[in-house]
C-alpha positions in Angstrom: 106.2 6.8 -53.8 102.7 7.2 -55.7 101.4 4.3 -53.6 102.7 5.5 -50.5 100.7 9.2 -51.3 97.8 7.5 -52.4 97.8 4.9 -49.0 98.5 8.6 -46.8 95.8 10.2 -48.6 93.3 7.8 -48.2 93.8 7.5 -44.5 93.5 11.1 -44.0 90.3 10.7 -46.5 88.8 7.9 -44.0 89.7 9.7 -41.3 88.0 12.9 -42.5 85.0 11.0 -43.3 85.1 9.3 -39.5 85.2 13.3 -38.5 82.5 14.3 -40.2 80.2 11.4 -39.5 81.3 11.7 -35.5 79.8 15.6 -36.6 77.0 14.8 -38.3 76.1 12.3 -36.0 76.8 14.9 -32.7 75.1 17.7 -34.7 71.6 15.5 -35.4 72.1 13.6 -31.7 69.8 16.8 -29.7 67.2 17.2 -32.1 66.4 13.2 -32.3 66.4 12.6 -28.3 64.8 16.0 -27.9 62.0 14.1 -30.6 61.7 11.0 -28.2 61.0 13.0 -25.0 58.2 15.0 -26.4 56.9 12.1 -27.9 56.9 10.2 -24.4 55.6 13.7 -22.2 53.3 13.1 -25.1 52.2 9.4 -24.3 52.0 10.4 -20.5 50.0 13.4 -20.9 47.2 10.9 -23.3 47.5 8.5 -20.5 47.1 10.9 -17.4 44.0 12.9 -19.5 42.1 9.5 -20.6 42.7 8.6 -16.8 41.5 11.5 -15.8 38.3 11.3 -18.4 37.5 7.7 -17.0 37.4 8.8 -13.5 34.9 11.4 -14.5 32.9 9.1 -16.3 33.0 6.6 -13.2 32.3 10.0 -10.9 29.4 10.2 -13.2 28.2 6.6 -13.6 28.1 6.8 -9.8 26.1 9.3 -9.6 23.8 8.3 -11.9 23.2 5.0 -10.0 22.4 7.0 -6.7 20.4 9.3 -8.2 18.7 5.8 -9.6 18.9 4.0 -5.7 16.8 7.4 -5.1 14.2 7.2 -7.7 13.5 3.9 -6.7 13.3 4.2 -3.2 10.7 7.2 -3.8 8.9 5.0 -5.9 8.5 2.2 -3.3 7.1 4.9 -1.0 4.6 6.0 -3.2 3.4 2.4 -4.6 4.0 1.6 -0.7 1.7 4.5 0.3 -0.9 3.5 -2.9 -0.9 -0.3 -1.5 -1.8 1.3 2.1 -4.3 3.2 0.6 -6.0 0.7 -1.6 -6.2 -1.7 1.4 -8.2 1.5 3.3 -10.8 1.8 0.8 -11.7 -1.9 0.5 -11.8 -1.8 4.4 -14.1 1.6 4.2 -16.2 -0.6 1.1 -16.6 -3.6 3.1 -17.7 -0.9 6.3 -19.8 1.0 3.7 -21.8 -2.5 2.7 -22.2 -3.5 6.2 -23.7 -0.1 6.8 -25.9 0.0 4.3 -27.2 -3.9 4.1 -27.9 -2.4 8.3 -29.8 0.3 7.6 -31.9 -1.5 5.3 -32.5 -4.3 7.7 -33.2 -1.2 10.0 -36.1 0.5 7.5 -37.3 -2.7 6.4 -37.6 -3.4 10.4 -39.2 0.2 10.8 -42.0 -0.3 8.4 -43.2 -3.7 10.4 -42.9 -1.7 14.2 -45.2 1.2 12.3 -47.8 -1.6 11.1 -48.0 -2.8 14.7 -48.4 0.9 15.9 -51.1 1.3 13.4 -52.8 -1.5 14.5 -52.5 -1.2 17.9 -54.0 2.6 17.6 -56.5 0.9 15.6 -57.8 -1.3 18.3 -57.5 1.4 20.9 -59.7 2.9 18.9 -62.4 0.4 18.3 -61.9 -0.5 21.8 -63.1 3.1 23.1 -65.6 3.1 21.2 -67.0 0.3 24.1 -66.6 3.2 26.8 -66.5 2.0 30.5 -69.5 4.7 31.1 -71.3 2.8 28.4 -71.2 -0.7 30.0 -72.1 1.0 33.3 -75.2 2.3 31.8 -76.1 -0.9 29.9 -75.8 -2.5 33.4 -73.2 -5.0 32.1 -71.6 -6.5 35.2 -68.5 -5.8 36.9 -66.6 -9.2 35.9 -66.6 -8.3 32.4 -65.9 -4.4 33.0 -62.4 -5.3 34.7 -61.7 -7.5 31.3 -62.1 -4.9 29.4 -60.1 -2.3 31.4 -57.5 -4.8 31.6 -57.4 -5.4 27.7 -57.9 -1.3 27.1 -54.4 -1.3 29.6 -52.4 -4.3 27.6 -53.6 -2.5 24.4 -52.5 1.0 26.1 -48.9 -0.2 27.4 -48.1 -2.5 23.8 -48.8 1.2 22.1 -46.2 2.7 24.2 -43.9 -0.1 23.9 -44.1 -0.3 20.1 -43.9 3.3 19.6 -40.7 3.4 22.1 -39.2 0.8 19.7 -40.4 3.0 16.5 -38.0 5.8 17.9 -35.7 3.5 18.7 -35.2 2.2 15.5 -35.7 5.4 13.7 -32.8 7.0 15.9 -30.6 4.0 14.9 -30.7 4.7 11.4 -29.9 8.5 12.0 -26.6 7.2 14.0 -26.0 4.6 10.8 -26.9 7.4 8.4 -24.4 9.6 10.0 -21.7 6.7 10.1 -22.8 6.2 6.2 -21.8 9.5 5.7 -18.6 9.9 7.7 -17.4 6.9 5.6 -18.3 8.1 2.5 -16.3 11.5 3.3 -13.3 9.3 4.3 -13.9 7.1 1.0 -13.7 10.4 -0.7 -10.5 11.3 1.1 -8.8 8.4 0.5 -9.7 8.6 -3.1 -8.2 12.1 -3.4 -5.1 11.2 -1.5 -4.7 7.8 -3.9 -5.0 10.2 -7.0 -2.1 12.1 -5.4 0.2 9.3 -4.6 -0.3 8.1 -8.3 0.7 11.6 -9.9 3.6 10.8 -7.8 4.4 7.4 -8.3 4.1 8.7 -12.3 6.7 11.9 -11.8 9.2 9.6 -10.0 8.7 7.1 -12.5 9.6 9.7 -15.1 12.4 11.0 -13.4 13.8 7.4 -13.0 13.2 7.1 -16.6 15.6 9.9 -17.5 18.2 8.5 -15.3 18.3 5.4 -16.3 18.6 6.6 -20.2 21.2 8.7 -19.0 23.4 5.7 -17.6 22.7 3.4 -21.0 24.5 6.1 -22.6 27.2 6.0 -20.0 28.1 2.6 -20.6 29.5 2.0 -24.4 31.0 -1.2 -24.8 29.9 -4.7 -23.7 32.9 -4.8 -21.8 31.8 -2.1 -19.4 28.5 -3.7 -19.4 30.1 -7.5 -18.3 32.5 -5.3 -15.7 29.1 -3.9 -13.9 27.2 -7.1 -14.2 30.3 -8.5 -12.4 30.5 -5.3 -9.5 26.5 -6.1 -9.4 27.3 -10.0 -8.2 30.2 -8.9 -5.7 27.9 -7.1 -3.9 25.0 -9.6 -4.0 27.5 -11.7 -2.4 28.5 -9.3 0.2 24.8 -8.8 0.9 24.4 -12.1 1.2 26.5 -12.4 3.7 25.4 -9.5 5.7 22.1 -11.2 5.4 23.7 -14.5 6.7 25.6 -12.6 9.6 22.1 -11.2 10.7 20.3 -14.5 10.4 23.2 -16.4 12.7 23.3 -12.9 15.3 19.4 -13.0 15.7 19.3 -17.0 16.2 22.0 -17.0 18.6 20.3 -13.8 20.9 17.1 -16.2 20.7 19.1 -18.7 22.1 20.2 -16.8 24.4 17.5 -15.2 25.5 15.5 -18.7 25.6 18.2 -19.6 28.0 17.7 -17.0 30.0 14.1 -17.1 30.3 14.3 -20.9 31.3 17.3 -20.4 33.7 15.2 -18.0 35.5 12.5 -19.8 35.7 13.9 -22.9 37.0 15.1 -20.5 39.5 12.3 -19.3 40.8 10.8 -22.6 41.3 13.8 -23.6 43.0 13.7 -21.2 45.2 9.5 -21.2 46.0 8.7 -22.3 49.6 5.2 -23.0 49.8 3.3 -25.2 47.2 1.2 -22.3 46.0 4.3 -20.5 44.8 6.0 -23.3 43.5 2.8 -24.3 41.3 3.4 -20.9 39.7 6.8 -20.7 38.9 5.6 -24.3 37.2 3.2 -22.5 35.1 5.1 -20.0 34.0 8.3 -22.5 33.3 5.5 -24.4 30.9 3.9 -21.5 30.0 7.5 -20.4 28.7 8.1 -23.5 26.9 4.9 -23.2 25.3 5.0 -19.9 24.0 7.9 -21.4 22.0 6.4 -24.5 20.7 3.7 -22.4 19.1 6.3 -20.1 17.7 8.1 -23.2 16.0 4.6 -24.2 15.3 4.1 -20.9 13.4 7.8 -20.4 12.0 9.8 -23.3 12.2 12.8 -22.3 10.7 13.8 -26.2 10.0 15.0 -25.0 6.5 13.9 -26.4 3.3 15.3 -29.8 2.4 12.1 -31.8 4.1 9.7 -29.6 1.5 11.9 -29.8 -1.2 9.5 -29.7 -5.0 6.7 -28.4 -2.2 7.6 -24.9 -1.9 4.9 -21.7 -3.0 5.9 -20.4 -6.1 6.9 -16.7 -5.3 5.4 -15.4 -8.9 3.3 -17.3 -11.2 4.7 -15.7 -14.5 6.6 -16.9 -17.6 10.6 -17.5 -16.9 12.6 -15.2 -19.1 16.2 -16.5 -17.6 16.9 -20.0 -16.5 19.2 -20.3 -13.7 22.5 -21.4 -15.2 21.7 -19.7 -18.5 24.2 -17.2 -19.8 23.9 -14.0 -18.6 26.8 -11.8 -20.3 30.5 -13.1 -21.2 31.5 -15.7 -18.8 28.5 -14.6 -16.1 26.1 -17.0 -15.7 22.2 -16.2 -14.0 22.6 -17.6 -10.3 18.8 -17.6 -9.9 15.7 -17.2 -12.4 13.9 -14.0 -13.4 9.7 -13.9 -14.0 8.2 -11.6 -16.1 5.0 -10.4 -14.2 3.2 -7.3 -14.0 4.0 -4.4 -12.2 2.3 -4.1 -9.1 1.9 -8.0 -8.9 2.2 -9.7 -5.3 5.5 -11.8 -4.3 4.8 -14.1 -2.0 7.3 -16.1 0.5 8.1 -19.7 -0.6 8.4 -20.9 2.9 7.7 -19.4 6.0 10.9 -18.1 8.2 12.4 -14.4 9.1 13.0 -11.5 7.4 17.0 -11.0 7.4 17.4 -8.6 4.9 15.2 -5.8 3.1 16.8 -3.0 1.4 18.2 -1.7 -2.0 21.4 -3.0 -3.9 22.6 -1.8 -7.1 21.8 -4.3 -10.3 19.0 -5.6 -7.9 16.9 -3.0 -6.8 14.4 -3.6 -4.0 15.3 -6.9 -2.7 13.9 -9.2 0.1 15.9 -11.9 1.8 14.1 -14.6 4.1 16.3 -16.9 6.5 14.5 -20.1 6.4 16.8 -22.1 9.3 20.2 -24.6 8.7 21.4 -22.0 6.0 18.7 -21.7 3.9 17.9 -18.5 2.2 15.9 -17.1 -0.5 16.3 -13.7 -2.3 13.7 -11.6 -4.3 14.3 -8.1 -6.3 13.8 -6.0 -8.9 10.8 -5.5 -6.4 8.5 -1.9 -6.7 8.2 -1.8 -2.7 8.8 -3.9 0.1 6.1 -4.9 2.6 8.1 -6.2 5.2 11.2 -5.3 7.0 14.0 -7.2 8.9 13.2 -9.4 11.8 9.6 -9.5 11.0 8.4 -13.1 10.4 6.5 -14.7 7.5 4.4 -17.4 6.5 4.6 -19.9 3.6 3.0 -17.9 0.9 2.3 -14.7 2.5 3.1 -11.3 0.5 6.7 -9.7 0.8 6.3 -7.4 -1.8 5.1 -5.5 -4.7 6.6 -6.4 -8.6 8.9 -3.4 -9.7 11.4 -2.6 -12.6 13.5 -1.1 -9.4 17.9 -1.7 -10.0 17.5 -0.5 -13.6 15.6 -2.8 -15.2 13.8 -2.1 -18.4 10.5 -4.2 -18.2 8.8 -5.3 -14.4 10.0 -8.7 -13.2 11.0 -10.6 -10.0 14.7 -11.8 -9.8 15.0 -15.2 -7.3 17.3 -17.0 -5.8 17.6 -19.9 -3.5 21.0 -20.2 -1.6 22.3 -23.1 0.5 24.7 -22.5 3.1 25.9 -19.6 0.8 25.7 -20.9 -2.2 23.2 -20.6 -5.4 21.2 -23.7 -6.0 18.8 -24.2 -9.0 15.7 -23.0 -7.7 12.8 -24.7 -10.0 13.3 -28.4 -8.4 12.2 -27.2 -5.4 9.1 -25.4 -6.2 5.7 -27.0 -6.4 
């Protein structure tokens, strides 16, 4: 009978304890869930704030880099508007010399016509001494009279002539006095207006400076850095191919107009009746064909495999990056960078058409030349441009200025060679 209390008792004991757990665990159920939920609104709210704080900070970034694209472009303008100038006072100098090696040609000229007027005066002089009424008296015949007159005349009329010419001279150098002195006012001019431009190129390099401090401290991990190197290549790429698109356009609308120009011709002599017509619907067909020969002469646009390890070096300068050499992470330099002063000419490596001439982020101020069969080559980091698109260039000619411009920290010249598209080593084919 004990056992049989103690078996009932425990099984009311168990099933008491079963109670109050089930309780215990209902009564701390609300609180723990409640706990999870905050903790996850928590999580959400962290995730939607740092989402938030990066967007900002790419909002920013942005910004910064337009602000930068600005700078730069106000910079090119000014160094642009500095290169104009410094190219109109060596013009005005080389004017100025002319002028002045002219006017002293001119004095040095004016001091020999006044020894012939002296002497010329001087012999009229002795000459009249010998009056005709003198000879007369003396009874000196006529014969010799006349020889005299004639010789007083010739004396008389080289007088005139050389004093004409005295004048003449003397009003010369008045005129180049007077040009000396416009110049010199222009010289002066342009001098004031190049002081100008450089307190300008200095503010706006100032200004850039700021900027481009100000997006250093934007980026703060290598990561970031590697991720805009990255953007930076995308959109050479895309520019590229712009630059590409534009090349293939403006050789097919040659074509075309080529085409044209011929068909038309062909035309007209066709259509001529009489021989004089035809002979000049001829000349204008050759005269057409020509005109092209001279501009394949000029620009050939045969590309740049036949003149490969020939080509113009667009800096002389030492190499800081390699192509191939690493770059950041897995990013490898696609062309080869120069360290060269600022201000420093680029020059074309081969001659061909400009296809692309603007400013792209990482880059700067970059030049792109279509060279024919899908041959390209790229320069930037560039300080100003001197050419724009669908201007032509010769082998060695000057494209533009060495800059700092896409954010660098010390002037260079980034180039690249690309092939149908894609980046070739370009030191193998320079001279």
């Amino acid at each position: 009978m004990r056992d049989m209390i103690r078996k009932h008792l425990n099984k009311k004991i168990r099933a008491s304890a079963l109670c109050t757990g089930a309780l215990l665990c209902m009564a701390f159920a609300v609180p723990c869930a409640a706990s999870s939920q905050n903790q996850l609104d928590g999580v959400k709210q962290e995730i939607s704030r740092q989402k938030n704080q990066l967007a900002s900070k790419q909002k920013k970034y942005n910004s910064l880099q337009q602000a930068l694209k600005q700078h730069e472009l106000n910079i090119a303008k000014a160094a642009n508007d500095i290169h104009a100038t410094n190219n109109q006072l060596a013009t005005i100098k080389r004017t100025i010399d002319k002028l002045n090696a002219e006017q002293a040609e001119l004095e040095q000229k004016q001091q020999q016509q006044k020894a012939v007027v002296a002497s010329l005066l001087n012999a009229q002089f002795r000459q009249g001494k010998d009056s005709d009424i003198a000879s007369l008296l003396s009874g000196e015949d006529s014969t010799r009279l006349d020889r005299m007159t004639t010789y007083a005349e010739h004396i008389s009329k080289a007088r005139v002539e050389a004093i004409d010419a005295l004048d003449a001279t003397q009003t010369e150098i008045q005129m180049k006095v007077h040009e000396l002195k416009e110049q010199k006012t222009e010289q002066q001019q342009a001098l004031n207006a190049l002081k100008q431009q450089k307190q300008t190129l200095d503010q706006q390099q100032q200004s850039r400076q700021k900027t481009l401090s100000s997006i250093k401290n934007q980026i703060t991990s290598g990561n970031e850095d590697l991720a805009e190197l990255q953007a930076n290549e995308k959109r050479m790429i895309a520019a590229i191919a712009k630059a590409k698109a534009e090349a293939e356009r403006r050789a097919r609308e040659e074509a075309e107009r080529r085409a044209r120009e011929k068909a038309a011709a062909e035309a007209r002599i066709k259509a001529a009746k009489e021989a004089k017509e035809r002979a000049a619907a001829e000349a204008e067909a050759r005269e057409i064909d020509q005109q092209y020969a001279r501009q394949q002469a000029r620009v050939p646009m045969d590309g740049l495999a036949r003149h490969k390890g020939k080509l113009y070096w667009p800096v002389k300068g030492p190499i800081l990056h390699n192509y191939g050499s690493l770059q950041r992470g897995q990013l490898h330099w696609k062309g080869m960078v120069f360290s060269k002063p600022l201000g420093s000419q680029v020059r074309a490596i081969y001659s061909g058409r400009i296809v692309f001439a603007d400013w792209l982020r990482g880059y700067g101020l970059m030049i792109g030349i279509d060279h024919g069969k899908g041959d390209m080559s790229f320069y930037g980091y560039n300080q100003t441009l001197l050419k724009k698109v669908g201007d032509t260039v010769q082998a060695g000619e000057p494209i533009a200025l060495v800059g700092d411009s896409g954010g660098q920290e010390k002037p260079g010249l980034y180039f690249e060679i690309r092939r149908k598209g894609q980046p070739t080593n370009p030191k193998p084919w320079l001279d």
